[in-house]
C-alpha angles and dihedrals in degrees: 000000000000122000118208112203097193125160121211094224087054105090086199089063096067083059083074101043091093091050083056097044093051092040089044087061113109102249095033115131107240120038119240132218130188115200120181136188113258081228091067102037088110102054088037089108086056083078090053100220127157093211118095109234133224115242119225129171121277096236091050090053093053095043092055097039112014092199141027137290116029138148125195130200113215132187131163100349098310142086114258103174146352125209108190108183137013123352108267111223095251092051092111092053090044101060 
């Protein structure tokens, strides 16, 4: 699964929104989930994504990722990969 922890006020962050859209479709591999700061739930449609976050607490986001944006690859249990600023162009052959 990868978890994108994006905040609506990080202009970086937009630069992902087209990663979520693509991994949030029903038959992407892998799986994508967006968790947001509860902080942050009512500026979430400034990134303009069409995927319902997760809200999370503001003090557990920022224990887990400190800054925006990151995505994280899980699998089993593990992280498999972490990805801290802008797509690259071979993210989607790196996942």
């Amino acid at each position: 699964t990868l978890f994108f922890f994006l905040s609506p006020t990080c202009k970086h962050c937009k630069k992902w929104i087209p990663k979520l859209h693509h991994y949030s479709q029903p038959n992407a591999t892998p799986k994508a989930q967006w968790l947001l700061s509860k902080r942050d739930e009512t500026q979430s449609v400034e990134l303009e994504a069409n995927v319902a976050p997760t809200l999370i607490a503001p003090h557990v986001i920022d224990d887990l990722v400190g800054s925006f944006p990151v995505v994280v690859l899980i699998e089993n249990g593990i992280i498999q990969k972490r990805w801290d600023s802008v797509p690259g162009r071979n993210f989607l052959e790196t996942t």
